[in-house]
C-alpha angles and dihedrals in degrees: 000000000000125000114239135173128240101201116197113231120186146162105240088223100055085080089044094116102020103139114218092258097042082058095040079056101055097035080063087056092052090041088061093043090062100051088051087060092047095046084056101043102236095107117104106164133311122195128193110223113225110256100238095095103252117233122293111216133186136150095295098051145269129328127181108237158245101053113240092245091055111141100186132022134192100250102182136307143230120215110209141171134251147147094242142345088276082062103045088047090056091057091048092054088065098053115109087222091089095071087069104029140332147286135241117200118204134174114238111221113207112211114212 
């Protein structure tokens, strides 16, 4: 089995007006999703990012992030396991994150 990525992608405004309960809601549907990973044994981590945006750095300095015109944001990830991209697809096809963004699978690629 290979290792891949599942990045998060959202639009910030999709959970504008998102009530408590509404999030506690969808944070239960990702929860479950997870352990669905984990019973099968293609789960390998997943991390939620916090949502003020980190640091961008580059050569010229710091910088807070994301721009104000940011249309999109990274939002977490979950690492799985699968035998190819087809599979790993398949798993983020699954994912309830796709009700609020989309998903960008990558394949991660170990060095000795």
């Amino acid at each position: 089995m290979q290792q891949y990525l599942l990045i998060l992608r959202e639009n910030p405004a999709a959970f504008e007006h998102i009530s408590p309960a509404e999030m506690q809601a969808i944070v239960e549907r990702y929860v479950a999703w997870g352990h669905s990973l984990a019973e099968r044994g293609v789960m390998a981590g997943g991390i939620k990012l916090a949502d003020e945006g980190g640091r961008h750095v580059r050569t010229v300095g710091v910088t807070d992030g994301p721009y104000a015109e940011t249309k999109e944001v990274v939002g977490g990830f979950f690492e799985v396991l699968a035998e190819d991209y087809d599979g790993a697809v398949a798993l983020a096809q699954e994912c309830p994150h796709l009700d609020y963004g989309w998903i960008e699978v990558r394949r991660v690629e170990t060095t000795p």
